[in-house]
N, C-alpha and C positions, 0 to 999 in steps of 0.2 A: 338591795338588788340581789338577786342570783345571781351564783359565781359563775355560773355557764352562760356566754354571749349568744349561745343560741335555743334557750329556753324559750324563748318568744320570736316569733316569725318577724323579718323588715318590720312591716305594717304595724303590730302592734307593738312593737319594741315603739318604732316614732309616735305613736298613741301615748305610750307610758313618757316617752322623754318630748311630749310636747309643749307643757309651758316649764319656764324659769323654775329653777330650786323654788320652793316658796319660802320667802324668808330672807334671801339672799339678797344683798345691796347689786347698784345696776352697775353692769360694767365700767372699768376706768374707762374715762376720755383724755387722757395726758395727753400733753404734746409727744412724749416717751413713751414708750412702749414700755408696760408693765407687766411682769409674767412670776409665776411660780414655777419652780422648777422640780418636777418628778423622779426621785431615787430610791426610790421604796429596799432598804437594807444593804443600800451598794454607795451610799457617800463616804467618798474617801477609797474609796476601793477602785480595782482593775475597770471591772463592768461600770463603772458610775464618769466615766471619764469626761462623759459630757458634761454631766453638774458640777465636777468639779473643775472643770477649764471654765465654765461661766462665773462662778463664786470668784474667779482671780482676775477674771477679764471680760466684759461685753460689751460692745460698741452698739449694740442693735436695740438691746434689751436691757433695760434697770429690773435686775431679780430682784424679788419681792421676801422669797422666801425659798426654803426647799422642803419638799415630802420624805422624810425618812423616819417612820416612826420608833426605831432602833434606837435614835440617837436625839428625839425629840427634847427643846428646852436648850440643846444646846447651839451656841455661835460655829455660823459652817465655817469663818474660818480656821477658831480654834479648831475646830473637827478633821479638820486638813496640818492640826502642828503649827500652823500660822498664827500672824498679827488676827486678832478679832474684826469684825468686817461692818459689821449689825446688819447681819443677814441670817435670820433666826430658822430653827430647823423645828419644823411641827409635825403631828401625828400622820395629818389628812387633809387633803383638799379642802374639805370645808371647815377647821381648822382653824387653816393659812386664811381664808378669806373673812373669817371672823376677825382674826387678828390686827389683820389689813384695814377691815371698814371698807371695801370694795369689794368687786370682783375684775382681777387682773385681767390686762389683756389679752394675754396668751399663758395657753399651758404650755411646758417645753417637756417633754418627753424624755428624761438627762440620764439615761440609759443606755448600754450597746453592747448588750449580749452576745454572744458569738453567735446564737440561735437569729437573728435579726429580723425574729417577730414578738409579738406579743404573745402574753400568756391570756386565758379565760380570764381572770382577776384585774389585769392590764388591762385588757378590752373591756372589761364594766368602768373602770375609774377614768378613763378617757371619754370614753361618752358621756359618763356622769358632769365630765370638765364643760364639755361640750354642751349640755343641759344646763348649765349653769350660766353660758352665752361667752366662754371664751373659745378664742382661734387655738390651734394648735400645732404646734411646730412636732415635726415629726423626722426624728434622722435615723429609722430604722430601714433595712431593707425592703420591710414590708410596705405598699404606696396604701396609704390609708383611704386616698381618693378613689382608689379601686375597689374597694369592698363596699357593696351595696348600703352594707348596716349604716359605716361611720357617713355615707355621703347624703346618707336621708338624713341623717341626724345634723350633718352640719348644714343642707340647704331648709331644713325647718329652724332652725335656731339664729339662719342667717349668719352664719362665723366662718373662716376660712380654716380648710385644712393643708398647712404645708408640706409636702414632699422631699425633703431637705435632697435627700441623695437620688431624685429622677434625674436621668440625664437628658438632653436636648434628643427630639425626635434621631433615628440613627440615620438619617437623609439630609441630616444637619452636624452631624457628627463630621468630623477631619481625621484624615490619617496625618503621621507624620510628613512634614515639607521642605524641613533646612533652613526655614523662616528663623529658628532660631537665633540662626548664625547675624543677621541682621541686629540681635540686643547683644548690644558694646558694651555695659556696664557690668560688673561683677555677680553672678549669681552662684549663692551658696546655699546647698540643702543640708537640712539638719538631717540627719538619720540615724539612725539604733539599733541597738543589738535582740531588740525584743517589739512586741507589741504592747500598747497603753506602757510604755517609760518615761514620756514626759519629752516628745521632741516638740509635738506643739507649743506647750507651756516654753519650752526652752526656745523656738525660733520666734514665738511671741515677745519675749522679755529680750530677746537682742535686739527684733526692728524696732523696739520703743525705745530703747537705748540708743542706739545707731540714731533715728531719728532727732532723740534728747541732746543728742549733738550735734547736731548740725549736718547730720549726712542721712539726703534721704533715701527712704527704706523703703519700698512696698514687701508685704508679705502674699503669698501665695498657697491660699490654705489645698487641702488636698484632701481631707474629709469632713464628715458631716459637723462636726464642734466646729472646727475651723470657720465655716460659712455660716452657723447659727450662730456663732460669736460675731460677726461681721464683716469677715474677709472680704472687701471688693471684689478682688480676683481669685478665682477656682475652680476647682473640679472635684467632687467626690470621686475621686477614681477607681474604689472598687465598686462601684454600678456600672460601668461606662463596657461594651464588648471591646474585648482584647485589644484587637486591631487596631481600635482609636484611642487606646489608651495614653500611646506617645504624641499623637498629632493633638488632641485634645488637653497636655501640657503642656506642649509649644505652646498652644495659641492662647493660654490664659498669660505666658509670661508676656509675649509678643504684646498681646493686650494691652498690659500691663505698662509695656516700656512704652512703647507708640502714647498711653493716654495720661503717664505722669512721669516719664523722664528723671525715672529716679536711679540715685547715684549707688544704691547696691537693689538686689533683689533676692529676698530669703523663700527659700521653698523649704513648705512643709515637710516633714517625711512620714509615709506610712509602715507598719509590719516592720521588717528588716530583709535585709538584703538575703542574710542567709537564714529565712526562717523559711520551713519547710510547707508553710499555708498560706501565705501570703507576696505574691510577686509584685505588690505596687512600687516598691524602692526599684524593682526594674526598670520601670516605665518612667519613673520618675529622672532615674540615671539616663535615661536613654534622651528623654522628650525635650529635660530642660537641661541637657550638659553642662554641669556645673560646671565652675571653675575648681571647687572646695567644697568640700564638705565638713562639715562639724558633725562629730559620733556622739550620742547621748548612751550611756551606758546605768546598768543599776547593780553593784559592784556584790552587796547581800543577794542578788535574784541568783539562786541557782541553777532553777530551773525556767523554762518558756512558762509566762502568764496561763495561757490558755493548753501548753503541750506537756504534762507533769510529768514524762517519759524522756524529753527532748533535755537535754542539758542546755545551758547558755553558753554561748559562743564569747571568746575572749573577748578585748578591746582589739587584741592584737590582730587576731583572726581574720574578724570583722574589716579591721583596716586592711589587712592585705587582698581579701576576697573584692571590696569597693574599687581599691585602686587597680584590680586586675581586670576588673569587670567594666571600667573606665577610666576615659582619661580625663583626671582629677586629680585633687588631692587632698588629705583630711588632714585639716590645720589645728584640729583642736578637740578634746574631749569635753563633755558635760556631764555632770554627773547628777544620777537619780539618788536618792538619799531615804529610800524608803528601809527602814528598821535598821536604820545606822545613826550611831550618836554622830555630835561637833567631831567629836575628837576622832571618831571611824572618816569621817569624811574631809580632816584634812591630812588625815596619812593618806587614804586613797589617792587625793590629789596629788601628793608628793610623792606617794609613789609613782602613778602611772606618770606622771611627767617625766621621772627618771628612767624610768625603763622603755615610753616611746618617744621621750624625744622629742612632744608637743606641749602647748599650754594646755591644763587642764584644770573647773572650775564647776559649781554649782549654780547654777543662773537664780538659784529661788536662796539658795542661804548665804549667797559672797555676793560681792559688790558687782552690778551690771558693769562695771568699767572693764571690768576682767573679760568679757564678753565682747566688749569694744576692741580692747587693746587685741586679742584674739584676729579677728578682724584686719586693724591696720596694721598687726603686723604682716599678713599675708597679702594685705597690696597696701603698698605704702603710700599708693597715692592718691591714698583715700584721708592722711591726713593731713593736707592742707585744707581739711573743708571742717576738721573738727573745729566748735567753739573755743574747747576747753581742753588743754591738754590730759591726757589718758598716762594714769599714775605708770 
């Protein structure tokens, strides 16, 4: 195919993509949704955040594989420094589907450029997905159901295009209400001192913990991984206008607590509080009033992911900027462990504990207990409902 999506007008673009790959086995019918997942030279990386929160956790989706031909042959979770997964990393779409003996159900798009469109080369291998007779999940900014091309292409193929990050009509949208104040149970947002540091990953591996013991947990995702991984409850919050940003995290927690009555409630976090691009930890602080918050920090980041100019803001910083900006408290650090050994990350813990005075722990290389205990220490009367005592 041409790398340019617009070498060929609508019409005969759907001309060219209008029967099946030839060649190609017919789409999965599983009871499970089966999917490939798209990273083309960002697995493992900032931009790749989506494939990599799916490679560790999906509740929606059984990933089949991933696209990154950089790092092709090899296991995505070795590729990630982890236990191995048998989740094999191929060239190319067609590939993975050779490899498979199928064609998956869904393509997942596991990318999230700060650009939050496609490139000319993107837009061929998505449609090419989509000629191939999969659905595709889509959590860029850009709504793929909007553009003429992808929507001829997905109502001739018959497949579904998802819009992961559209928000609800804005006649449907909420402003903040105080409803809040109505959920009794503990809610604690994870947040960071960066963007892509790992607070999903990190409020992920607590509610399965928390839950692994006997106290339940709902999570509250708050961007597009979040909800393509399977979050019940959510909101992509940087799509949503301003205004509704706070009334629109109320009512996912509200929801939440009204329809499973559960004994803590973890909200995700976005951006950071003090970063200079991103105001969703605002809205977040505002919408769902924590009780506590947990800081995820990346102790080697010097500098902002996407701001190479922007220095990184302390732990310390951070904490006081959250607790001044609401009434909270942050009960606990996490730590991101990216180009740091064993031995960097448990002085870091031992430091920062020492110098703020809270527990502090890696949710992906120390024991989820340490995440727990975290927790029941900040309301104790959360452990009369553990199974199992917390070391």
């Amino acid at each position: 195919m041409s790398a340019s999506p617009t070498t060929l007008p609508v019409d005969a673009r759907a001309q060219t993509l209008g029967a099946t790959v030839a060649g190609d086995p017919q789409p999965s019918r599983s009871s499970t949704a089966t999917a490939i997942v798209y990273c083309e030279a960002n697995f493992g990386a900032m931009d790749g955040k989506t494939a990599n929160g799916l490679v560790r956790h999906s509740e929606k989706y059984e990933i089949c594989s991933i696209i990154d031909s950089t790092q092709a042959g090899t296991d995505a979770g070795v590729a990630l420094g982890e236990r191995a997964n048998r989740i094999p990393i191929h060239t190319s779409v067609p590939a993975a589907i050779a490899a498979l003996g199928q064609v998956p159900d869904f393509f997942i798009f596991g990318m999230a450029p700060s650009s939050g469109v496609l490139s000319n080369e993107e837009r061929e291998i998505v449609l090419d997905a989509i000629a191939r007779g999969m659905n595709v999940v889509n959590g860029l900014h850009e709504f793929l159901n909007d553009d003429p091309e992808f929507a001829a292409a997905a109502a001739m193929h018959d497949v579904e295009i998802l819009d992961v990050r559209r928000p609800r009509a804005k006649k449907d949208l909420q402003m903040f209400s105080g409803r809040i104040a109505s959920v009794t149970c503990p809610r604690i947002a994870v947040l960071g001192t960066d963007g892509a540091i790992g607070k999903r990953t990190t409020a992920t591996i607590l509610a399965q913990a928390l839950n692994d013991q006997g106290i339940k947990t709902v999570l509250i995702g708050t961007g597009q991984t979040g909800l393509i991984q399977g979050a019940r409850y959510g909101v992509a919050l940087d799509a949503i206008p301003c205004q509704f940003c706070s009334g629109e995290m109320e009512r996912a927690i509200v929801d939440a607590f009204d329809a499973e009555h559960p004994d803590v409630i973890i909200i995700e976090g976005q951006g950071a509080l003090s970063h200079p691009a991103y105001l969703t930890s605002s809205f977040i602080l505002r919408g769902s009033r924590p009780q506590a918050v947990i800081l995820q920090h990346a102790p080697a980041r010097a500098v902002l992911g996407d701001f190479p100019d922007v220095a990184m803001p302390t732990p310390q910083s951070e904490i006081n900027l959250i607790e001044t900006f609401a009434d909270t408290k942050v009960i606990g650090l996490t730590i991101n462990h990216e180009n740091m050994s064993d031995a960097d990350v448990t002085g870091a813990i031992d430091g920062f504990e020492a110098t703020l005075g809270i527990p502090a722990t890696d949710a992906l290389t120390r024991s989820p207990a340490r995440l727990v205990a975290m927790v029941t220490d900040a309301f104790p009367e959360l452990r009369e409902l553990l199974t199992s005592p917390t070391p």
